[in-house]
N, C-alpha and C positions, 0 to 999 in steps of 0.2 A: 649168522645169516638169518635174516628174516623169513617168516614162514610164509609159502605161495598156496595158496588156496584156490583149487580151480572149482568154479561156483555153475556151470552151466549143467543144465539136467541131463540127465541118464540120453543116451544115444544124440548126444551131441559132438561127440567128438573127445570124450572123458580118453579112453585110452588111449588113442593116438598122443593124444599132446603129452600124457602120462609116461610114454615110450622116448617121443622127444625129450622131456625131462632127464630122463633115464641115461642118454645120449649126451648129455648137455651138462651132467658131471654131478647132477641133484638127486639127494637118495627120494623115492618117491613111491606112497603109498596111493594107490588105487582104490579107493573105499576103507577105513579106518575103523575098527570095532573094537580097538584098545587104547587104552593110556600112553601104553610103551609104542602104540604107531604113531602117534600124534607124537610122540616124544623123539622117537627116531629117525621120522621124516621131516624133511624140509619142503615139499610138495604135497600134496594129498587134495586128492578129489573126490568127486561123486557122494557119497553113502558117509557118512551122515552130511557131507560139509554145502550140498544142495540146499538141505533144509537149514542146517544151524549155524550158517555162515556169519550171522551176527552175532551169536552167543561167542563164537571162536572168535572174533574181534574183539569180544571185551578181555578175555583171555591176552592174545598174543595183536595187541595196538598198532604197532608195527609191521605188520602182515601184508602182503600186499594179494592182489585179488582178480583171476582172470575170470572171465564171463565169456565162458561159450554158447556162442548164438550158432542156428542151424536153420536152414530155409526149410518152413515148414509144409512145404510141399513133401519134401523128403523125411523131414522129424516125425508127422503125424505116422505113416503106415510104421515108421519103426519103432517108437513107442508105445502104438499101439500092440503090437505083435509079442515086446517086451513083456508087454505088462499082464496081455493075457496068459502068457506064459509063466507069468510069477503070480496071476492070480489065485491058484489052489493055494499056495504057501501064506500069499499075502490078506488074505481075508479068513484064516482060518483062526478057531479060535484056541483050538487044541493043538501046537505044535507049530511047525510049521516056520519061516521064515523068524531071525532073531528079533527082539523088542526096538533095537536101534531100528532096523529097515523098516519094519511094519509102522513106527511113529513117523518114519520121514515120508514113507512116501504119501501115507495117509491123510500128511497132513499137505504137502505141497501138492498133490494130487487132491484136494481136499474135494469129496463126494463120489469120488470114483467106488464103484460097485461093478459086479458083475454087466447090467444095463447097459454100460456105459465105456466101456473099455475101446470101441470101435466107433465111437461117437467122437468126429472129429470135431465137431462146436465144441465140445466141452473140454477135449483135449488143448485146441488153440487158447480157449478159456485160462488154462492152467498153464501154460507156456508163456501166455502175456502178463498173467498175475504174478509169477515168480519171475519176470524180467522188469517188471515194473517197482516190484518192491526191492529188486536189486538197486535199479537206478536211483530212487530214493534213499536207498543205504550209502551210496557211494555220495549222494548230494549232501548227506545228515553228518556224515563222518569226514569225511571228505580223505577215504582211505585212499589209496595207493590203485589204479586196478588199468584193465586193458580189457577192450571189448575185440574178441577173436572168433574167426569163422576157418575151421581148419581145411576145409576143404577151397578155399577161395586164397590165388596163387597169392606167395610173397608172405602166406599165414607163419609161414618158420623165422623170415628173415623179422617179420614183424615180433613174434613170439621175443625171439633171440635180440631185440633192440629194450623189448621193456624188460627181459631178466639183463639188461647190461651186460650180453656175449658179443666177441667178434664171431658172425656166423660163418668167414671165412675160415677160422681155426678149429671149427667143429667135424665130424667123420664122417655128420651127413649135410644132404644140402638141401632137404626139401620135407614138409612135415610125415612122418609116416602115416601110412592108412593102413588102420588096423580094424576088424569087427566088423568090416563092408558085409554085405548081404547077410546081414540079420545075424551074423557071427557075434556072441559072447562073451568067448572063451579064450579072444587073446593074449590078454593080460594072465593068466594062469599058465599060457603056455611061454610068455617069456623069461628069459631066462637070464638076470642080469644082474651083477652084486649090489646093487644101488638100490634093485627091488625090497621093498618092506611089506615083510606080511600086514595082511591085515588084522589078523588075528596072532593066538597066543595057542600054535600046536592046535588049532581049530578051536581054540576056546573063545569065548568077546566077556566085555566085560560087562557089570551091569548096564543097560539104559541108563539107570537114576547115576552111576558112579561115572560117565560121560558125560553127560548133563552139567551133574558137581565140578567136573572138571573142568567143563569149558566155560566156567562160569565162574572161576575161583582166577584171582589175579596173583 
């Protein structure tokens, strides 16, 4: 089975469709900081796959590629709120958040600093930049992908027509909402045999040995 890579950024709708996935009979990693996630999942979103969605293309060719879009009326306060929240971790120089996140977000969030975290110009900035060099990715390669809005009705049945499901022989019938009002933590709290850690008993592996990896054919 070809690998699905959901490519839309952090509070777009990553864990919802990651539960649908779950649902829909695909093992499915939520953020990915090992070898062996990447290896045991057939899904995998957000962390690192935001940023390094092309590297994982040269990788796994075959792939195919959802892009979750979010109306940014509602994206900007909750990625802003996100990110001040992981700002201590994420600009720290001693500690603090792993090499994988600190490079992705750094770099698809490129300029973000303390200044700037509630600065929605800059936020929209970076929302359009990484949707735009999406689109170019998908025009260069001409991969496999589906552009999806989970919260805009028919987003499941749509979902479930580009993985090639009947969405009438599924147990649900509409996308789950999971993380609404600035929540998280739902992906940690479900609980479902298809879920893949992201890590290794909390271990990740190196940055550079991911890197290597999604970069090696």
């Amino acid at each position: 089975m070809s690998k699905i890579f959901i490519i839309g950024l952090p509070r777009t709708g990553t864990t919802s469709l990651c539960a649908a996935c779950v649902e829909l009979g695909l093992t499915t990693a939520h953020t990915a900081y090992t070898i062996e996630s990447f290896s045991n999942a057939h899904v995998i979103a957000d962390t690192p796959v935001f940023n390094d969605y092309a590297l994982l293309y040269q990788r796994y060719p075959d792939a195919k590629f959802i892009y979750l879009e979010r109306d940014l009326a509602v994206w900007l306060p909750s990625i802003s709120k996100l990110l001040r929240r992981m700002s201590g971790n994420l600009f720290s120089d001693k500690g603090g958040f792993n090499d994988t996140i600190k490079r992705c977000f750094l770099n698809t969030f490129s300029g973000l600093d303390y200044d700037n975290l509630d600065n929605f110009d800059f936020l929209t900035t970076c929302y359009e930049t990484h949707k735009a060099k999406a689109i170019a990715f998908f025009e260069d390669t001409q991969a496999l992908h589906v552009f999806l809005n989970v919260s805009q009705p028919h987003s499941f049945a749509k979902l479930c027509d580009f993985l090639g499901v009947d969405a009438a022989t599924t147990e649900i019938i509409d996308m789950p909402k999971l993380n609404v009002n600035g929540k998280v933590t739902a992906w940690n709290d479900l609980k479902h045999p298809l879920k893949i850690s992201s890590t290794r008993m909390g271990k990740v592996d190196k940055d550079a040995d991911l890197l290597t990896f999604m970069q090696s054919v």
